[in-house]
C-alpha positions as CSV (number, residue, x, y, z in Angstrom):
1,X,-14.0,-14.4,8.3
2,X,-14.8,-17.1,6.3
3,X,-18.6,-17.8,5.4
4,X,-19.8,-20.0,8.7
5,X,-18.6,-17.8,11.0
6,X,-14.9,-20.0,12.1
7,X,-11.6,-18.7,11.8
8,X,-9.3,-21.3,10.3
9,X,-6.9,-22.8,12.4
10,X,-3.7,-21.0,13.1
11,X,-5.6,-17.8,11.9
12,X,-5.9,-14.3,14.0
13,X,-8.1,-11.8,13.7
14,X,-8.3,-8.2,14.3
15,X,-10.1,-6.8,17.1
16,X,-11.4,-3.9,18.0
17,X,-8.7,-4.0,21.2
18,X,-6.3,-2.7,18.5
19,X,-8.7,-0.2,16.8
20,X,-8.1,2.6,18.6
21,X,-4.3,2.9,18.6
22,X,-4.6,2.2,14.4
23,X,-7.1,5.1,14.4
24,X,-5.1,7.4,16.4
25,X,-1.8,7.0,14.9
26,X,-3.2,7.2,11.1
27,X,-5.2,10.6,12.6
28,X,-2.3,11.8,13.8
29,X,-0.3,11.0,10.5
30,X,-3.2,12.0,8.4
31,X,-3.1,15.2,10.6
32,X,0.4,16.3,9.5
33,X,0.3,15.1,5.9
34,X,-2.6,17.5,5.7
35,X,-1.0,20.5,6.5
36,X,1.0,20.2,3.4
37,X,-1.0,17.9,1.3
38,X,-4.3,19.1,-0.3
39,X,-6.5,16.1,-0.7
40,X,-4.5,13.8,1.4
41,X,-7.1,11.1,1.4
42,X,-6.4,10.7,-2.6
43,X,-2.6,10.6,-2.5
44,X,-0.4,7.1,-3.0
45,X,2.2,6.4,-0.8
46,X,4.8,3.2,-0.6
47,X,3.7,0.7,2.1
48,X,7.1,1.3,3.8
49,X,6.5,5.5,3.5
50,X,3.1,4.3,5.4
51,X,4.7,2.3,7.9
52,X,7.9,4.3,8.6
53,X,5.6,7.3,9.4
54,X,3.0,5.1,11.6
55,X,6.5,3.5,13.1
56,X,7.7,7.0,14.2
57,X,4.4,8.0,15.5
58,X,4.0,4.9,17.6
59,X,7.1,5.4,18.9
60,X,8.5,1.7,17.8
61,X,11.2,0.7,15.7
62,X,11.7,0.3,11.9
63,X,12.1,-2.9,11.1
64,X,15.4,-2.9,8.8
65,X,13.8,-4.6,5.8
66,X,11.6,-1.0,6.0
67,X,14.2,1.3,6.4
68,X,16.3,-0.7,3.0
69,X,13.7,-0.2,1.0
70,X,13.4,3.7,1.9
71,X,16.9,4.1,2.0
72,X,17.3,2.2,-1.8
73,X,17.9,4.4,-4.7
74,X,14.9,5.6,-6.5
75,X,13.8,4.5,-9.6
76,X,13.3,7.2,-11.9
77,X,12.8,5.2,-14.9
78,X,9.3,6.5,-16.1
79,X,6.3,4.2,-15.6
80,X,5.2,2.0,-18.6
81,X,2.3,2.8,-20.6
82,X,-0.9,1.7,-19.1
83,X,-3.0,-1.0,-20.7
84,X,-5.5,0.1,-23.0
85,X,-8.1,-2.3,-24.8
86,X,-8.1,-2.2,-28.4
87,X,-11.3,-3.5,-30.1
88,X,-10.5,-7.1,-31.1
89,X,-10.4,-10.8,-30.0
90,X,-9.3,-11.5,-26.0
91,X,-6.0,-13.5,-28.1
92,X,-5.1,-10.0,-29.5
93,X,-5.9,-8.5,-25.7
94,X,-4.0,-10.8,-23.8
95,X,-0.9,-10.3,-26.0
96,X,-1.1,-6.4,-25.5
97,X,-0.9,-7.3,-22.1
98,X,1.7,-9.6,-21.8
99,X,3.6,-7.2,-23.9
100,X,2.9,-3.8,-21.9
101,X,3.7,-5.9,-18.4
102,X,6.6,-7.3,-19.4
103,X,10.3,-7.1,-17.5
């Protein structure tokens, strides 16, 4: 919420109405990743993974936009090299950047 205590217009916020059923469906999913998982609470997952599992647990529908991008063909290409900083001006940094983030 923005400092003053208003929400801006057109805003919603989150209350604790809806709390519960969050906490009880990512307990329950959290509850079955764990039993094949080690560490569970340290593992990445896709956004649509997350929701098509929370989805399934609540019982509602997957939105199709969801289910395209699970049903897409994976990209296997391996990740790009993570940026390191090299000791040097922020020119020099911001090139090595650029050129380890680019399409």
């Amino acid at each position: 919420m923005p400092s003053g205590g208003h929400t801006p217009p057109g805003a919603t916020t989150i209350t604790t109405a809806i709390a519960a059923p969050v906490t009880a469906a990512l307990t329950a999913l959290y509850a079955e990743l764990a039993e094949e998982i080690p560490d569970v609470l340290t593992e990445s997952f896709t956004f649509a993974a997350l929701w098509a599992d929370l989805a399934r647990i609540a019982g509602e529908p997957l939105p199709g936009d969801v289910a395209a991008v699970l049903d897409a063909p994976l990209d296997l290409a391996p990740p790009t090299a993570p940026f390191v900083p090299q000791r040097g001006s922020y020119a020099a940094h911001a090139e090595q950047f650029a050129e380890a983030y680019a399409d």
